[in-house]
N, C-alpha and C positions, 0 to 999 in steps of 0.2 A: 504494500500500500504506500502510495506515497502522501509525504509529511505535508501539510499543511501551510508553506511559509509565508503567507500574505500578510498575516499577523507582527510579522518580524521587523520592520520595519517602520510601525506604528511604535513598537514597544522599546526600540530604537530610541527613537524619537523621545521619547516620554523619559526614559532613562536618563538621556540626556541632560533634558530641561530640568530634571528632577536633580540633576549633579548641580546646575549650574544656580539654580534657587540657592539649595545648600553651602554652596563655596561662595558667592555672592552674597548671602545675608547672615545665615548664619556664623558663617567663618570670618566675616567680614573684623576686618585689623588684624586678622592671624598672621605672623610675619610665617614664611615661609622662604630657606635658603637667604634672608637678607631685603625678601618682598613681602611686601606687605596687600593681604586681599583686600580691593577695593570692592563697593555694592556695583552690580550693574542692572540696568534697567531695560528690561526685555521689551518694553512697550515706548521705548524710546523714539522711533521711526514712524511711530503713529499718531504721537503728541502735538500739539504744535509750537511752534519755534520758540514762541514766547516761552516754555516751560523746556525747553530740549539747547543746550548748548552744541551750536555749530562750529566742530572744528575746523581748521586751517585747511585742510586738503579737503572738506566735504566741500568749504566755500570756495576753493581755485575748481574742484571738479563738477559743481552745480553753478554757482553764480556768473563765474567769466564767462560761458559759454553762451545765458542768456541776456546778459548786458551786447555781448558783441553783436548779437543777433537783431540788437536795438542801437545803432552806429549814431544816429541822430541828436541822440543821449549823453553823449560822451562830446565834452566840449571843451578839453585841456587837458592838456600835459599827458597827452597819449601817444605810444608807440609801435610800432608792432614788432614783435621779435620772428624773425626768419629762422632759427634753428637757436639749440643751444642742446650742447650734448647730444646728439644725434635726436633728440625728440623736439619735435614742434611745436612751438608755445606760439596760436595765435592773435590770441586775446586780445584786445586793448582795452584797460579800465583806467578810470583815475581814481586816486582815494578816497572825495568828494560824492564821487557815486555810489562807491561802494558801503562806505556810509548811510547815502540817501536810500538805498536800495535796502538795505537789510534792516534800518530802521525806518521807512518810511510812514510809518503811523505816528511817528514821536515828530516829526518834522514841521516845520511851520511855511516851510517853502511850498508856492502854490504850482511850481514846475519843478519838476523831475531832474531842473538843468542845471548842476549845482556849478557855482564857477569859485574856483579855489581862489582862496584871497592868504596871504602870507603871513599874518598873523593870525594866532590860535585865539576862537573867539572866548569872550568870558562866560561862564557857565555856572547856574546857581545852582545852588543844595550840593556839591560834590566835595566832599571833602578832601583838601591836603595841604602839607606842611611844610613850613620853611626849611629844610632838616640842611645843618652844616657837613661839611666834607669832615672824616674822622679819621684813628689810626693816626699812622706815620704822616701825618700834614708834610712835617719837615721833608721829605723826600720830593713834595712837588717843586723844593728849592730851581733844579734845573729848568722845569717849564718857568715858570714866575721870571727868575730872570732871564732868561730867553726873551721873555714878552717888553723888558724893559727895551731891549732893540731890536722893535717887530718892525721900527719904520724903517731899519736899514740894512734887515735882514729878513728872512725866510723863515715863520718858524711852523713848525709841521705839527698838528694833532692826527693819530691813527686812531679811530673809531670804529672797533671792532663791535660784533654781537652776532646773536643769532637773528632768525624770522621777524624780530621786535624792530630790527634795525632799516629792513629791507624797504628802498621806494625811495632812502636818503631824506625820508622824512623826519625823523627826529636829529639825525645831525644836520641839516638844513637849517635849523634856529640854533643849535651849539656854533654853526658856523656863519649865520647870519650875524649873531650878540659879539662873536669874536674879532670879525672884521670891520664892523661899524666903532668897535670899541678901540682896535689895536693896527686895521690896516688890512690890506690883504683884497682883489677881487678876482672871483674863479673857483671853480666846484671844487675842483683839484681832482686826483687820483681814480680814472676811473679802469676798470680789468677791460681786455678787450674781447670776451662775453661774457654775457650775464645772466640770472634765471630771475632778475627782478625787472627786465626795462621794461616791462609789459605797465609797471604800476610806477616808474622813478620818476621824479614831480620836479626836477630842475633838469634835467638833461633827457634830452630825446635820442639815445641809443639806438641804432638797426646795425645787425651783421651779414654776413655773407653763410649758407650751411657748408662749407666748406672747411670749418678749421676742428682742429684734432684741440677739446678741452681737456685739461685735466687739472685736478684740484684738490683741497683737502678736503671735497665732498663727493671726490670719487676714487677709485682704483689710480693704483702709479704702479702699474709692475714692470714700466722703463727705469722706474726712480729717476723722470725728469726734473728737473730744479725747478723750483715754486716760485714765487715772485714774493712783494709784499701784500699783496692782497691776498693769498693763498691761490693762485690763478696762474697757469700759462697756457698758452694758444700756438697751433702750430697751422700754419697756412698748407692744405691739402693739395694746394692747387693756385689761383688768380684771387686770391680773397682778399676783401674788405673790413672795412668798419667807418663805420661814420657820427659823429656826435653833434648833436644841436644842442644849442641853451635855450631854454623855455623863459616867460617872464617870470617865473616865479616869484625869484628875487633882484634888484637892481644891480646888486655888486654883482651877481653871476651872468649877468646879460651878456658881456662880450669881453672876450679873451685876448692877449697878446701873443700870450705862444703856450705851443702844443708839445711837453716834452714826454718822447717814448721812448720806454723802456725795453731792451731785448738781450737775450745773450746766441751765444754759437751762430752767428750770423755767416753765412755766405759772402764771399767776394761779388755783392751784388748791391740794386738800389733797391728802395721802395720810391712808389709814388702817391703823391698827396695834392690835396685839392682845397682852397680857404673858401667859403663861402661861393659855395659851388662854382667856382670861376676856376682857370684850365690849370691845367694837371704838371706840377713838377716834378723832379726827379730827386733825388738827394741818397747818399751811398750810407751803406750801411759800414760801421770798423768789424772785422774777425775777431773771431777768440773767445775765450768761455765766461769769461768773467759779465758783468753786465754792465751793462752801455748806457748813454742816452745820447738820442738826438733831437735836437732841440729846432724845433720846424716854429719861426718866426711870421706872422699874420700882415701880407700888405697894410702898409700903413697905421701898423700898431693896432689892428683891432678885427674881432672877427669874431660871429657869433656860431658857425661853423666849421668841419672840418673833415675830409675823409679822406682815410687812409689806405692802400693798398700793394699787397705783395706783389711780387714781380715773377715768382715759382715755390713749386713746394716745398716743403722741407726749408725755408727761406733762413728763418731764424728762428730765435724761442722768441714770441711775445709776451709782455707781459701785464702793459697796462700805457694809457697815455695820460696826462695831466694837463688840464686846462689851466692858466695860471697868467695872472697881471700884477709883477712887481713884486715888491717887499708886502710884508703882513704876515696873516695867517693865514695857515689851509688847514681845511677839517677834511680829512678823508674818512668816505665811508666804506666800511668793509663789510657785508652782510655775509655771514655764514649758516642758512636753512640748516635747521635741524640739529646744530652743533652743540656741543655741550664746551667748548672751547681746550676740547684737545687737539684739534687740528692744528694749533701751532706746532705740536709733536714732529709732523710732516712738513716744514719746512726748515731748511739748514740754515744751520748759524751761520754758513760763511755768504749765502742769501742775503739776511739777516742786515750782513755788517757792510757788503756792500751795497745795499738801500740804504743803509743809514749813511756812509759817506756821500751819496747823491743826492740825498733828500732831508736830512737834517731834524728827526724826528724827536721833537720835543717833550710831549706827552704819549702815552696810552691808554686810553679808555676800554675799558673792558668787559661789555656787557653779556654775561654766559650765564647757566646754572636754570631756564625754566624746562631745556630738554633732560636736564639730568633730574630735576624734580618729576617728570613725568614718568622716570621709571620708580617711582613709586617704593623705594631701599632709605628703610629707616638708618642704615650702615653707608655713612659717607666717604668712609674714612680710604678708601682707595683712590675713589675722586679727588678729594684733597688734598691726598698727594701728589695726584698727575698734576692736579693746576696749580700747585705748589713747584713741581718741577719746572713748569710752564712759562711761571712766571720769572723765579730763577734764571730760567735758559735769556727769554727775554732781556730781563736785565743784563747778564753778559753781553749779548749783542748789542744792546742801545745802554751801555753805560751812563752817559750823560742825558737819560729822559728821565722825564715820572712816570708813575702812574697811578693811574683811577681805578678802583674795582668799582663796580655800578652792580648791589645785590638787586636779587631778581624783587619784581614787582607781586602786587595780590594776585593771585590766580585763584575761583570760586569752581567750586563741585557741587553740586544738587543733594544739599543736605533736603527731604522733605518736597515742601513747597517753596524754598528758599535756596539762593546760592550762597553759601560760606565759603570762607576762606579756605584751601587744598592746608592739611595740616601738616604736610610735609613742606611746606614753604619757611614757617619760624625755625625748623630746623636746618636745613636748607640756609637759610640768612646767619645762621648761628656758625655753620659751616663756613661760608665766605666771610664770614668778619675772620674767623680763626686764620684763615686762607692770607687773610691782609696783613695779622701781626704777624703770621710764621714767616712772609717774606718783608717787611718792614715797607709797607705801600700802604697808600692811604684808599678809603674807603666812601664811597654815600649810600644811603640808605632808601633806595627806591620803594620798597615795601612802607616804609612812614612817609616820605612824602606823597604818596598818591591816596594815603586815607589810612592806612593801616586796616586790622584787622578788619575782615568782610568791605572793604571797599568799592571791591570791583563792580558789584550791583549798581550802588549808585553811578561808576564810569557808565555803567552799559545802558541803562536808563536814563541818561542826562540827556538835555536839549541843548545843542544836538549833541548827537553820543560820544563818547569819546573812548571807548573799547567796543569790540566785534562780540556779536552774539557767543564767540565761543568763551567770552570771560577771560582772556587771555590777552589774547595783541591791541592794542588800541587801533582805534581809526587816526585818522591824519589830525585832526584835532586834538585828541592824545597824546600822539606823537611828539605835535608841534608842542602842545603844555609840557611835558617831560624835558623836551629838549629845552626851553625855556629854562627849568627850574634848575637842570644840571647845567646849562650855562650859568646861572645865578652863582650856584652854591660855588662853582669856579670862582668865579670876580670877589664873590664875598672873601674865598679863602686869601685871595691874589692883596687883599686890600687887608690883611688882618696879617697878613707876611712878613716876620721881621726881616727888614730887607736892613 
């Protein structure tokens, strides 16, 4: 006789769901090997938005697709990306919309057409605080005086972080307060591709699909040399890149010169182009170490610029820098998904020859909400990587500071309510440790945006100034954060026994 099994499959099922109840609620804060069980919510997909936190990749794989589908909508600082990493990205959003779009019932706008204006506007009922730079202050001694001769020299802020960072929106006001304050016009330091230009709010980016990426957010099994953005590009073939300045901001509207960065270059040129007007030539030096050349804008000015190989295998690139005289430059470096051991992957001797070409003053360093996301009440490995991290760091740029920037609130669906993720206080507890073990100074993102259960009110504000997922801010967000960590700079800058 044969058995029965249609039943099997049902009971499958049930079996399952019946594990995952139990490990989900009832186990729920069981650590396990170092993890700790979170609740999860089977009926999440059914809910609606207002009660269901929208991650980061649900919102690039649901929302970009039906924004571009509405092109009319989109009315600044839009791009399109042509390839990046052999995948397609080609969206175009602005910050502005995406905003408008996901909180659209909170909005007071009577069109859909939001037009980005450069200051963050002001927002009632959201709580946050003045909070001072902490730790080792004394250590920011090298940027401070650096900035005493910003007028008659170069001085460099690197602005590192993960996903929080991406669009150059929040260093966009660290580098607006810096160069109104101290000098300096020009976006600076941009990789020559990117997986953000689709949403970057001062610079209009397109590439060519042609060039060979590789990164500290993908595989290197050439162990090619990394740049300073964690970035190099290898031209496949006849490849491009082209950069515009958007209005965003006035000091980044137009450029004087374009300096790129490359190593292992061929006995060859590239050619480039200012403000789409005809094509020169210019040679590239051999040899392994890393280069620049310094491509100069008719008549001292220019709000674009595209650049192009000449064969494959051409050189290593690594990034170009848009840049007008003495001041400051804030570069921004976004590393998706990173927990900020991807310095790990690039050489000190990288490192130290950026630093002789580019004069890197500070480091900002904003990491820790990917590593909060794996959910390990046990940090202590972590800590020591970006303990190492920072160390290596400091060897290579002797004469910089730096800034640790602890991670901000991030809320979980206690209930009917979003609270605080309670792996975040210890987490902040971890990078302050982080900042006296290597003797670098600190501020406290988690107290200035509100501290505890904050983020609700960011995500509720008019208009919002975090994303439904309770995590990343919107570009109003952004631009507040970037403000207040520009502040807490100047405050420190001005309380400096000099």
């Amino acid at each position: 006789m044969i058995e029965n099994k249609i039943n099997r499959p049902v009971l499958l099922i049930g079996f399952t769901l019946l594990f995952v109840i139990i490990l989900s609620h009832f186990l729920n804060g069981i650590t396990i090997f170092g993890y700790t069980v979170k609740s999860v919510d089977l009926f999440s997909d059914v809910k609606p938005d207002s009660l269901v936190s929208l991650n980061s990749n649900q919102f690039r794989q649901k929302e970009i697709p039906r924004i571009q589908e509405n092109k009319n909508n989109i009315v600044n600082n839009t791009v399109q990306c042509q390839n990046f990493n052999s995948s397609s990205l080609t969206a175009s959003v602005s910050f502005d919309l995406i905003s408008h779009i996901l909180n659209n019932n909170n909005s007071n706008e009577s069109s859909p057409e939001f037009v980005p204006k450069a200051q963050a506007p002001q927002v009632q009922g959201v709580p946050t605080t003045n909070v001072q730079i902490e730790g080792n202050v004394d250590q920011m001694k090298y940027f401070f005086e650096a900035l005493k001769n910003s007028r008659n020299s170069r001085v460099r802020i690197a602005h590192y972080g993960d996903s929080g960072v991406e669009g150059d929106a929040m260093t966009t006001d660290i580098r607006k307060t810096m160069q109104r304050e101290f000098g300096g016009k020009g976006v600076g330091y941009l990789s020559i591709t990117s997986q953000d230009i689709t949403f970057r709010i001062t610079t209009k980016q397109s590439f060519s699909d042609n060039w060979k990426t590789v990164s500290v957010l993908t595989a290197n099994p050439q162990n090619l040399p990394l740049g300073i953005s964690g970035f190099v590009a290898i031209p496949q073939g006849l490849s491009w890149v082209s950069y515009e300045t958007t209005g965003w901001d006035p000091q980044l509207k137009y450029f004087s010169t374009a300096r790129l960065f490359y190593s292992n270059a061929k006995n060859s040129s590239i050619k480039y182009s200012f403000n789409n007007g005809s094509e020169q030539s210019a040679a590239l030096k051999t040899g392994n170490d890393i280069k620049e050349l310094i491509l100069s804008a008719p008549g001292g000015s220019a709000s674009n610029i595209k650049i192009s190989s000449t064969m494959a295998d051409q050189a290593y690139f690594y990034g170009v820098s848009l840049e007008s005289g003495n001041g400051v430059y804030v570069d921004n470096f976004p590393w998706r998904g990173n927990t900020g051991l991807g310095f790990l992957n690039v050489s000190e001797s990288s490192f130290k020859q950026f630093d002789k070409l580019m004069n890197y003053k500070l480091f900002i360093l904003m990491f820790g909400a990917n590593e909060a996301s794996f959910s390990s009440q046990d940090n202590t490995w972590y800590a020591n990587q970006m303990v190492k991290v920072i160390n290596n760091l400091k060897a290579a740029f002797p004469q910089a500071s730096f800034l640790l920037i602890t991670v901000g609130d991030k809320a979980i669906k206690k209930g009917t309510k979003f609270v605080t993720d309670p792996d975040i206080p210890l987490l902040i507890k971890v990078q302050q440790g982080i900042a006296a073990r290597t003797g670098i100074a600190y501020w406290n993102l988690f107290e200035a945006v509100g501290g505890t259960n904050a983020m609700e009110a960011w995500v509720k504000a008019n208009p919002p100034l975090a994303l439904m997922d309770y995590t990343h801010p919107t570009w109003q967000g952004a631009a507040r954060i970037g403000q207040m960590i520009a502040k807490a700079i100047l405050d420190a800058y001005k309380n400096f026994k000099q």
